[in-house]
C-alpha positions as CSV (number, residue, x, y, z in Angstrom):
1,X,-10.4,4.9,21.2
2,X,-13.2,4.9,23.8
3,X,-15.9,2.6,23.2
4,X,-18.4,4.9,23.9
5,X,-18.0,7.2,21.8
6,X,-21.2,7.0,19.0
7,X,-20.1,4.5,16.6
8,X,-21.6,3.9,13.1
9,X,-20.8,-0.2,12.2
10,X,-19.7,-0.6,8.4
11,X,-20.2,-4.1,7.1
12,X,-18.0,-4.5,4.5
13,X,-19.3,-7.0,1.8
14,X,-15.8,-6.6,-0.5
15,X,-16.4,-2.9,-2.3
16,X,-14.1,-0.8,-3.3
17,X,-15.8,2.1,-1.0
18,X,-16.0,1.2,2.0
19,X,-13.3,2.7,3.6
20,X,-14.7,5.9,2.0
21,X,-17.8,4.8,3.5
22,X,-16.4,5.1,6.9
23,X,-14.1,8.2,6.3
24,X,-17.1,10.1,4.9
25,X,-18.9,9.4,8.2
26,X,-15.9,10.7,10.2
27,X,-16.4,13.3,8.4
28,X,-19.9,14.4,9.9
29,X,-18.0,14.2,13.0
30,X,-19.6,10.5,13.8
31,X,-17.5,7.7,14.8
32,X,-17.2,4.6,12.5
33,X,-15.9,1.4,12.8
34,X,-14.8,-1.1,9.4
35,X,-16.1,-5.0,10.6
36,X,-16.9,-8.4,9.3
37,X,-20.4,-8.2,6.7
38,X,-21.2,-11.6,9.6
39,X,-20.1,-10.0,12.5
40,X,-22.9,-11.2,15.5
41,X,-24.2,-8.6,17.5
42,X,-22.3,-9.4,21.1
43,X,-19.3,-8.6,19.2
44,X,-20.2,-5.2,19.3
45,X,-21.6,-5.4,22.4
46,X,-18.9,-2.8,23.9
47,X,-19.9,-0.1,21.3
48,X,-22.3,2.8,21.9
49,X,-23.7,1.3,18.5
50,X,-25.3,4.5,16.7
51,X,-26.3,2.4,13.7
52,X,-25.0,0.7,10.6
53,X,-24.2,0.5,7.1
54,X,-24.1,-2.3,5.0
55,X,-21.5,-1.3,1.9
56,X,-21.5,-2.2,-1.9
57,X,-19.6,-5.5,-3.5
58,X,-18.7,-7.2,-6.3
59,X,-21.1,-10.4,-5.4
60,X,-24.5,-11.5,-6.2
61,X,-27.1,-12.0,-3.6
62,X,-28.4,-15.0,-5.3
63,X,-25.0,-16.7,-5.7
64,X,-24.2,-19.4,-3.5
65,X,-21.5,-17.6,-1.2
66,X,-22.5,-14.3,-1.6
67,X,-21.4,-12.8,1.6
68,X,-24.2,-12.1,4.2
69,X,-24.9,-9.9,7.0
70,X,-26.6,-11.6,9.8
71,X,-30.6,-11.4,10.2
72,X,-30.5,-10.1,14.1
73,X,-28.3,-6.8,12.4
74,X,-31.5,-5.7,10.5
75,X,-34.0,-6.5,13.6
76,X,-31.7,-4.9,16.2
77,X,-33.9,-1.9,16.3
78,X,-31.1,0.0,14.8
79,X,-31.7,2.1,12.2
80,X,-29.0,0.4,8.7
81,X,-28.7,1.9,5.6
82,X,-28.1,-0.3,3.2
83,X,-25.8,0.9,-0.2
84,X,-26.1,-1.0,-3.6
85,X,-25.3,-4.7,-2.4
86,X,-26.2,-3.8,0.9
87,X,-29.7,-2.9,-0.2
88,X,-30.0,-5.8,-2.6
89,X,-29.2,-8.1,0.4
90,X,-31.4,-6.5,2.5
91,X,-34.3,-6.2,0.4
92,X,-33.9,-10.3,-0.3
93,X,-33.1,-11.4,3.2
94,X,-36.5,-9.1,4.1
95,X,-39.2,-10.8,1.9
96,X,-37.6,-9.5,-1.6
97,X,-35.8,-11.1,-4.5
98,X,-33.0,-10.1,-6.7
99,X,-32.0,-10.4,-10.2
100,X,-29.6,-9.4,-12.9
101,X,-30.8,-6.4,-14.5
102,X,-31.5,-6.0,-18.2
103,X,-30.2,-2.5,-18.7
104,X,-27.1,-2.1,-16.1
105,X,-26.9,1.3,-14.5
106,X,-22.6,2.7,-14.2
107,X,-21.9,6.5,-13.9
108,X,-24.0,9.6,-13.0
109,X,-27.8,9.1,-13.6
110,X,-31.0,11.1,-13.0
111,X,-32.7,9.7,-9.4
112,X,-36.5,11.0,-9.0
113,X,-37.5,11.1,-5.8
114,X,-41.6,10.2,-5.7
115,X,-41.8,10.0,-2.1
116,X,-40.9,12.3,0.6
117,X,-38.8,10.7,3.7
118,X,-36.4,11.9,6.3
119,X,-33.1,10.5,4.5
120,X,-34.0,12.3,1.5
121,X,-34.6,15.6,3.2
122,X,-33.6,18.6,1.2
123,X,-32.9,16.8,-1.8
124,X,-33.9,18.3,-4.8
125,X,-36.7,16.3,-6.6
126,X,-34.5,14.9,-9.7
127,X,-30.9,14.7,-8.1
128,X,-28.0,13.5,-9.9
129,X,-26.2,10.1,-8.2
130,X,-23.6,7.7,-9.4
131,X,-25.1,4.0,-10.5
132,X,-22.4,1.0,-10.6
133,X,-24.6,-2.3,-10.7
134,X,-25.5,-5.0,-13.0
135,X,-28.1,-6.7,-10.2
136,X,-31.4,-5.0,-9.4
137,X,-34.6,-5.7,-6.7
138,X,-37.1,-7.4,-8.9
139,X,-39.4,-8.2,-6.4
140,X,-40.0,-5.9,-3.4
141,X,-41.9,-6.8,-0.4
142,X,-45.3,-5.3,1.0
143,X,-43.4,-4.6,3.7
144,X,-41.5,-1.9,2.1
145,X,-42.1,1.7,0.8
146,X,-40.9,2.8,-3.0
147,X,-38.7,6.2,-2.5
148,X,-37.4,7.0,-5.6
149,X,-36.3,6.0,-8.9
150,X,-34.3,6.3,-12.2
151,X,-35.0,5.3,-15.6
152,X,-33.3,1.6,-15.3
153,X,-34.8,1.2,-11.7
154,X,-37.8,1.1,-10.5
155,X,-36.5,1.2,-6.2
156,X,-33.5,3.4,-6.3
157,X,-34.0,4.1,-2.9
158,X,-36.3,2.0,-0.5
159,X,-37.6,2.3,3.2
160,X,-39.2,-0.6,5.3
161,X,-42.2,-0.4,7.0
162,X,-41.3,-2.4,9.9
163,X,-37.7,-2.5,10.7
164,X,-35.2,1.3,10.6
165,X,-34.2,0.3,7.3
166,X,-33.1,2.3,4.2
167,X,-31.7,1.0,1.2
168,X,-30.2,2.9,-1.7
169,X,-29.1,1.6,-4.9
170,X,-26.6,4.2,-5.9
171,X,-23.0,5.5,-4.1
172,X,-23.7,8.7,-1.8
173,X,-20.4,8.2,-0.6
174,X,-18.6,8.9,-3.5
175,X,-18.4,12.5,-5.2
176,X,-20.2,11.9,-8.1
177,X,-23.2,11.8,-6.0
178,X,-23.6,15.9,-5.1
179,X,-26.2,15.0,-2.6
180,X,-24.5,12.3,-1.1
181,X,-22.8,13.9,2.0
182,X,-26.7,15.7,2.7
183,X,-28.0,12.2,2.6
184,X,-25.6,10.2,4.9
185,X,-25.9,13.7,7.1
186,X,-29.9,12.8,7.3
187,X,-29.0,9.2,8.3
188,X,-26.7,10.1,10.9
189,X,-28.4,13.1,12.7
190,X,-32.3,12.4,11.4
191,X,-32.5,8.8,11.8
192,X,-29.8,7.7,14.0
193,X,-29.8,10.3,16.5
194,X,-25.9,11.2,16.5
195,X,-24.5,13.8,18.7
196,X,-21.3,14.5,16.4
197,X,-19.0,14.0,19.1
198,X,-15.9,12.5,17.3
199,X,-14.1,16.0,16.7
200,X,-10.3,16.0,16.2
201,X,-9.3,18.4,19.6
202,X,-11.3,15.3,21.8
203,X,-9.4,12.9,19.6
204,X,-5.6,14.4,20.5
205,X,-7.1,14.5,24.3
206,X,-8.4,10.9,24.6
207,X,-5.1,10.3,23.0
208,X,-2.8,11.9,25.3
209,X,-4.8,10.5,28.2
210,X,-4.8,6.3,26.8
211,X,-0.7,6.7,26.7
212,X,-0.3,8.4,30.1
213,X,-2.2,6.0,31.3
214,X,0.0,3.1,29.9
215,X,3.1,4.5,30.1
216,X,4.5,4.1,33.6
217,X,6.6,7.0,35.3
218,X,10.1,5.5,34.8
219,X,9.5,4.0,31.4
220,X,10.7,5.6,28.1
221,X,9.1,5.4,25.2
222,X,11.4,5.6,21.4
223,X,9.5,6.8,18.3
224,X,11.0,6.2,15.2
225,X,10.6,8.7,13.1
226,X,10.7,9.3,9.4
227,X,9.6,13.0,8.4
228,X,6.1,11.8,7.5
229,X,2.8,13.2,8.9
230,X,2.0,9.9,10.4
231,X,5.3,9.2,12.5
232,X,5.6,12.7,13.1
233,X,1.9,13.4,14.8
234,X,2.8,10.1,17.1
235,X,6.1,11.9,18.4
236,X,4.5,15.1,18.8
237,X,1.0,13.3,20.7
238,X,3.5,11.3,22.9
239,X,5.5,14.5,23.7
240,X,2.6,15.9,25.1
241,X,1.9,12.8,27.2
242,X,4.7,12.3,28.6
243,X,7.3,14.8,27.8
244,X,11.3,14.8,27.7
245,X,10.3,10.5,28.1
246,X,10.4,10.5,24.7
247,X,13.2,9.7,22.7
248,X,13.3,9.8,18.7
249,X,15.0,8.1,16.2
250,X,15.5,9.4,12.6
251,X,17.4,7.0,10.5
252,X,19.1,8.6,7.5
253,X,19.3,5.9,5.4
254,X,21.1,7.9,2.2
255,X,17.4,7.5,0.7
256,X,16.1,10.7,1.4
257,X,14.3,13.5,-0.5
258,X,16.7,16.5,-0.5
259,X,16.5,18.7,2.9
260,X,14.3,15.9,4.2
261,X,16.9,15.7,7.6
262,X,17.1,19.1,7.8
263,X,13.4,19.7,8.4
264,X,13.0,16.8,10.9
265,X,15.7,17.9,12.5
266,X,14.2,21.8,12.7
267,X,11.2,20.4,13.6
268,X,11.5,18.2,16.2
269,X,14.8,19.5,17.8
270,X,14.5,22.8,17.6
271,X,10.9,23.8,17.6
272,X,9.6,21.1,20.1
273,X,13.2,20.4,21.4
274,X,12.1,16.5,21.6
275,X,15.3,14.4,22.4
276,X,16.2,13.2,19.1
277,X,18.7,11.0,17.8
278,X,20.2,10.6,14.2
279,X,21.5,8.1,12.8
280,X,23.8,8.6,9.5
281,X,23.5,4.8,7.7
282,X,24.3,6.1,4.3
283,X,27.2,4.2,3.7
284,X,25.7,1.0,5.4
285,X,22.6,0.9,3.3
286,X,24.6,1.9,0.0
287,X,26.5,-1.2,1.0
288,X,24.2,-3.4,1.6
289,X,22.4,-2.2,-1.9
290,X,25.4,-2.4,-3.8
291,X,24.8,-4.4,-7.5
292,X,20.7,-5.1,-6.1
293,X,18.4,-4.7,-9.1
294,X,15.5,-6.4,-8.1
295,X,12.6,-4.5,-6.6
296,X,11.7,-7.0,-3.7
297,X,15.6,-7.5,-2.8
298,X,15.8,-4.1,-2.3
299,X,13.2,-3.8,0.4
300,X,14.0,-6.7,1.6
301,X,17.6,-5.6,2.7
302,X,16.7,-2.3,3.4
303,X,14.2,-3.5,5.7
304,X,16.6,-5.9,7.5
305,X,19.3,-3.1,7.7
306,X,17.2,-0.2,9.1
307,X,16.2,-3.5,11.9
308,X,19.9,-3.5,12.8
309,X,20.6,0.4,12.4
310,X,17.6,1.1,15.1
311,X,18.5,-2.1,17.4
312,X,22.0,-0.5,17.8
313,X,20.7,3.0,18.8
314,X,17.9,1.8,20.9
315,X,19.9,-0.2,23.1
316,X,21.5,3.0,23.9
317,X,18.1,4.1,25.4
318,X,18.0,3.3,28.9
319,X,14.5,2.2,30.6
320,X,13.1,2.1,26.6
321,X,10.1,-0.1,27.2
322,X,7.8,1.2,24.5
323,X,8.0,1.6,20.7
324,X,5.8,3.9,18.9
325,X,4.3,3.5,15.2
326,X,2.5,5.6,13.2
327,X,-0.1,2.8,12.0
328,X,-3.1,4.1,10.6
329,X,-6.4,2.4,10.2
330,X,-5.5,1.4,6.9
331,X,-2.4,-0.4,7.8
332,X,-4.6,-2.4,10.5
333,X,-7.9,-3.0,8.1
334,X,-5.4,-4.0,5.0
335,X,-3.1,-6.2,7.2
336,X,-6.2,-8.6,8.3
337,X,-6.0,-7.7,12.4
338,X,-8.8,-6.1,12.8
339,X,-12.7,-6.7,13.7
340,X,-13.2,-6.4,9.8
341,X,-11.0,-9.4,9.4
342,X,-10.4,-9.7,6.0
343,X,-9.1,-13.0,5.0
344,X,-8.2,-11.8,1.2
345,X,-5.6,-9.5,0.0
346,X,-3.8,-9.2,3.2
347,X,-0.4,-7.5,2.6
348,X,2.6,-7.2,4.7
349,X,2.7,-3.6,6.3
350,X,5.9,-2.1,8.1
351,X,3.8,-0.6,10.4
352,X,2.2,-3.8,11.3
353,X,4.0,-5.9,13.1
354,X,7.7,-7.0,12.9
355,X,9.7,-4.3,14.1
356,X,8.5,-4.7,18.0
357,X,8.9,-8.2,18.4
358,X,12.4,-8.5,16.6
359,X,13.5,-5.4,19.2
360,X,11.3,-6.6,22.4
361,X,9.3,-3.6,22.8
362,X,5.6,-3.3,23.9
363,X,3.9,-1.5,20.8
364,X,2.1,1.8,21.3
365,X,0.0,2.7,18.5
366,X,-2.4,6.0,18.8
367,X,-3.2,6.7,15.3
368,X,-4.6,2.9,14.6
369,X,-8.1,4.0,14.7
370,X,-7.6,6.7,12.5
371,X,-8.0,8.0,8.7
372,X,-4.7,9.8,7.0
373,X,-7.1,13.2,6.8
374,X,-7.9,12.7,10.3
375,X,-4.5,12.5,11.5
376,X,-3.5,15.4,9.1
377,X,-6.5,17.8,10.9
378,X,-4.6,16.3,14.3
379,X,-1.2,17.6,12.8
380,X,-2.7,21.2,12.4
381,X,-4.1,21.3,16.0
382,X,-1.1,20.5,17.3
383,X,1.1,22.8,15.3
384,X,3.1,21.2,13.0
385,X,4.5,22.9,9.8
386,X,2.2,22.1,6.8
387,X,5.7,20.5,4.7
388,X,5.1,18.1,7.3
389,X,1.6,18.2,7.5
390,X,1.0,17.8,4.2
391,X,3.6,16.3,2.8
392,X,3.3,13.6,-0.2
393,X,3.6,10.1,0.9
394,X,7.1,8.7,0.4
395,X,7.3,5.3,0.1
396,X,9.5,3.1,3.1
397,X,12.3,2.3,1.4
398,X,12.9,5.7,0.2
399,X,14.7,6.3,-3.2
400,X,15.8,3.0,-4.0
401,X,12.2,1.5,-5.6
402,X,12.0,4.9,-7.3
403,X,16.1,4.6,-9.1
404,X,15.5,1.5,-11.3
405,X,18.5,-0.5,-11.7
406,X,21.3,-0.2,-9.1
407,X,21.2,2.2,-6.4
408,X,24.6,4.3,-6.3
409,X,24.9,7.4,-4.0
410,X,25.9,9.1,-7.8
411,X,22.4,8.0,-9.1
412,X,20.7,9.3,-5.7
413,X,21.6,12.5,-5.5
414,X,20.7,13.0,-9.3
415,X,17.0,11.7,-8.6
416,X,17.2,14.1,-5.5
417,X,17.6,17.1,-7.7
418,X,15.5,16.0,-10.2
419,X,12.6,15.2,-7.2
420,X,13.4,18.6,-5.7
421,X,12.7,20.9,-9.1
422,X,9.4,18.8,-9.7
423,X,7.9,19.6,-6.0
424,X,9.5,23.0,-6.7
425,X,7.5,24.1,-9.3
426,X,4.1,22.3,-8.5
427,X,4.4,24.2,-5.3
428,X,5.1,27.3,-6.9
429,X,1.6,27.1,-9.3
430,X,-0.3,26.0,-6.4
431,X,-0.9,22.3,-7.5
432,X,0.7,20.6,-4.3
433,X,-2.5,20.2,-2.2
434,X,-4.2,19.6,-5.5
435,X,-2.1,16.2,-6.5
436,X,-2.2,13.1,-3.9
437,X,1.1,12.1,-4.6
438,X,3.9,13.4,-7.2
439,X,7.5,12.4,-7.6
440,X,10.0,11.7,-10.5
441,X,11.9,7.6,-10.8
442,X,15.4,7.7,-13.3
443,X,15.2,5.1,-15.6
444,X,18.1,2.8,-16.3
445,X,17.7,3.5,-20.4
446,X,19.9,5.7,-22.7
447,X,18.5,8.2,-24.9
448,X,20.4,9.9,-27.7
449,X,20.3,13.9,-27.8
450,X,21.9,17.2,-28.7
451,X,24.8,18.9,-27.3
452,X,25.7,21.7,-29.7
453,X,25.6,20.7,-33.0
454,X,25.9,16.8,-32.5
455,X,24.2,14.0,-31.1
456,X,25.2,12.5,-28.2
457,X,24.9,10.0,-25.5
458,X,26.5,12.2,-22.6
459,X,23.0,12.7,-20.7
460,X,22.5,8.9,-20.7
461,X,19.6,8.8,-17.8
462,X,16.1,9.5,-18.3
463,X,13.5,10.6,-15.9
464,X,10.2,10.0,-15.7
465,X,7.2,12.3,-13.9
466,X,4.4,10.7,-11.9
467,X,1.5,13.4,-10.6
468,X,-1.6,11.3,-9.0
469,X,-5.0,11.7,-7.8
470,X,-6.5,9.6,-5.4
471,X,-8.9,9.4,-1.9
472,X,-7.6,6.1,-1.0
473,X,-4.4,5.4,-2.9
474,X,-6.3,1.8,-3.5
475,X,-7.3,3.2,-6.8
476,X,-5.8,6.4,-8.7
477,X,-5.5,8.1,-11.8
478,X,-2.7,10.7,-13.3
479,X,-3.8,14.2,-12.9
480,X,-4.2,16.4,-15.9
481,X,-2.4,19.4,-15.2
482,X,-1.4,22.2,-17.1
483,X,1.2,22.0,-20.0
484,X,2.7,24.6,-18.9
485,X,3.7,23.6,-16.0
486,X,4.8,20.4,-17.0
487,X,7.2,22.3,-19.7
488,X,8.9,24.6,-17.2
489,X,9.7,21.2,-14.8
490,X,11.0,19.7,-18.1
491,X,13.3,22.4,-18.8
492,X,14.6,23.5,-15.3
493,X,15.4,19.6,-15.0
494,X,17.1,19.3,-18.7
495,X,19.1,23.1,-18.1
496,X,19.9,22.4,-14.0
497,X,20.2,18.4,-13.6
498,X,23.6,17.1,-15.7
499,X,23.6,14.0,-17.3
500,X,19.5,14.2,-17.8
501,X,18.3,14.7,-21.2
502,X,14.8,13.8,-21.2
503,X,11.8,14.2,-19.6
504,X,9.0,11.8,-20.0
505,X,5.4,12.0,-18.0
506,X,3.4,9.2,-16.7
507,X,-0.6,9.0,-17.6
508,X,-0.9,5.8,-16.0
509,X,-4.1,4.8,-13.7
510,X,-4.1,2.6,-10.8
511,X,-5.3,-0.2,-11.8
512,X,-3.6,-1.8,-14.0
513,X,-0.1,0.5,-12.9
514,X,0.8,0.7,-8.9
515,X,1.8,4.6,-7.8
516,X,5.1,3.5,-7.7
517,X,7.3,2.2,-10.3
518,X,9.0,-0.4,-8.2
């Protein structure tokens, strides 16, 4: 990414938003950037800094390690806008106190504005926002202006005097808030002064031109692909860098959706005849799999044997000196390496780290500064086929966390067919692009039911539906789609897919349940 491009800072003080926060900035075409809530100035100092955001959080101001931002961030001269906890902390560290409030303010709620100002520019006077706080500001400073209300808070939305700072009580980033997008438009165009300059055909260039410039002439660079959008937008930007340089590896690992080789294979072969090699592993990940029940054994082998699968065709790459990974910002922000350094909940990624230093490769890594819709609006500028471009996430280890029990190639290729009716017939009644994520799991448990006239245990396996909605995949909650729909999937599956005999539908939510069943 080049550091002077306009960048919006996020301070993230622990919400659950804040990497909406920052995708709902890209989306006004404004750069944004996810860092530390204590982050020091000259740690930015390479940044065309545009202005910042303080987010929301689960902490108290007036608790003893409540996180806070540093003072110098709010006398920079910068212009901050501070959300729930960020105002709170703002409004205290300013002259202000907070306190718990007696009447606490979660879901939509009436805001009335009583005082014009240029981030509440064509709002309507009573606008509906979304409230989730049990703290309010009980004592506000001189120093600050009143901008509008509700009927449990008296400074909704605030303005100082002195210093560019805003501070809003309620979420405009999430979609409850109707007026939300206007009002973070106000604060990046009306008070910051942003040109709008992060736009995705400037984002494939700058691309393009950062691995041409690190790639020398003689090197090679492998891409291992695996049909998603991610992996497959990195082949396709590197292609363009440095053109028949580029080797790609697809592993079939036996795991697969059905057709899922064919199309990678169509796509990357024949449509943007990139040299690409595939590797048929069936047989050695079935092996490796073979009696393995438990969840994390599974990935754990199947990682180690798609290590030794890719070793063995990479060393058949001469001068391969690069390997490329479709890590997204995500990945980087969730694995703890990067500027927003988050010590807690750091998980494991595939993407992140690993791979590359088990192999020897120097890592190239173009989509790390980027959000999954950004690299999807990347996918269409560059022509790739919307299965690809929009296809549902599949998780890493494939089919085996989605077959509980044993994975067989018999069990397999009956959760292929089963997966293949489901996206079938969502796709037919235009839900695809409407559900995040949907797939089926078979479930090791017998059910009795009916052949004929008599029961019967013939159709032992079960299979369960799983239809999600979600902006981050951090939280999520099972769409409510039609009957209907659900009872033709239901039947095609029960009529087409022997030895199935029932049919069951998840209404889950993320939390307490994961998206996947293993």
């Amino acid at each position: 990414m080049n550091l002077k491009t306009q960048t919006i800072a996020v301070l993230d003080f622990g919400s659950q938003y804040t990497q909406l926060i920052a995708r709902r900035v890209r989306e006004n075409h404004v750069h944004s950037l996810i860092v530390r809530p204590d982050i020091r100035l000259a740690e930015l100092q390479n940044y065309e800094l545009a202005g910042f955001i303080l987010s929301g959080g689960p902490s108290s101001t007036y608790e003893a390690d409540a996180p806070r931002c540093h003072p110098e961030i709010l006398t920079s001269g910068r212009p901050v806008l501070g959300i729930c906890y960020g105002m709170q902390l703002a409004c205290s560290l300013l002259g202000g106190s907070v306190g718990g409030s007696p009447t606490r303010e979660f879901g939509r709620t009436a805001l009335h504005i009583t005082h014009p100002d240029p981030l509440l520019n064509h709002l309507p006077p009573q606008a509906t926002v979304w409230m989730s706080h049990g703290d309010v500001v009980q004592h506000l400073s001189s120093e600050f202006q009143p901008l509008a209300s509700t009927s449990a808070c008296a400074w909704a939305a605030v303005r100082h005097h002195t210093h560019p700072f805003w501070g809003v009580q309620f979420h405009p980033e999430v979609t409850h808030t109707p007026e939300g997008s206007r009002l973070l438009r106000n604060f990046l165009y009306d008070i910051c002064g942003c040109r709008g300059d992060w736009q995705v055909g400037s984002l494939i260039q700058r691309c393009v031109e950062d691995i041409r410039t690190r790639v020398g002439p003689q090197d090679r660079v492998i891409c291992g692909l695996s049909g998603g959008v991610d992996s497959s937008v990195t082949a396709a930007l590197i292609h363009q860098a440095i053109g028949d340089r580029l080797t790609c590896i697809f592993v079939d690992n036996g795991l697969l959706r059905l057709y899922e080789r064919t199309l990678v294979e169509e796509t990357f072969r024949d449509h943007f005849h990139i040299d690409l090699r595939v590797v048929d592993a069936e047989s050695r990940f079935l092996e490796v799999l073979l009696g393995v029940v438990d969840p994390q054994e599974k990935r754990r082998r199947i990682g180690h044997c798609f290590i030794d699968v890719f070793r063995d065709e990479a060393r058949q790459i001469p001068n391969a000196r690069f390997l490329a990974q479709g890590t997204l910002y995500p990945d980087v922000i969730e694995s703890g390496l990067s500027i927003a350094g988050r010590a807690a909940g750091i998980k494991l990624h595939h993407n992140v780290g690993g791979l590359p230093e088990q192999l020897g490769f120097e890592l190239i890594e173009p989509l790390r500064d980027l959000f999954k819709d950004e690299v999807r609006l990347m996918a269409d500028h560059l022509g790739l086929p919307i299965e690809i471009t929009w296809r549902h996430p599949f998780p890493g280890p494939g089919l085996a966390v989605r077959l509980l029990g044993e994975v067989t190639k018999a069990r397999c290729d009956l959760l292929r067919a089963v997966d293949h009716i489901v996206i079938e017939e969502i796709r037919a009644a235009d839900w695809y692009r409407r559900i995040a994520q949907a797939f089926a799991v078979l479930l090791p448990v017998s059910a009795v039911g009916v052949t004929g006239d008599y029961r019967s245990y013939e159709g032992t396996q079960v299979a369960a539906i799983r239809f999600v909605e979600t902006q981050d995949f951090m939280t999520a909650d099972w769409v409510r789609i039609d009957y209907e729909i659900l009872a033709r999937i239901s039947s095609r599956i029960m009529n087409e897919v022997r030895g199935i005999n029932r049919v069951t539908y998840d209404i889950s939510s993320k939390p307490p349940a994961t998206i996947e069943w293993e």
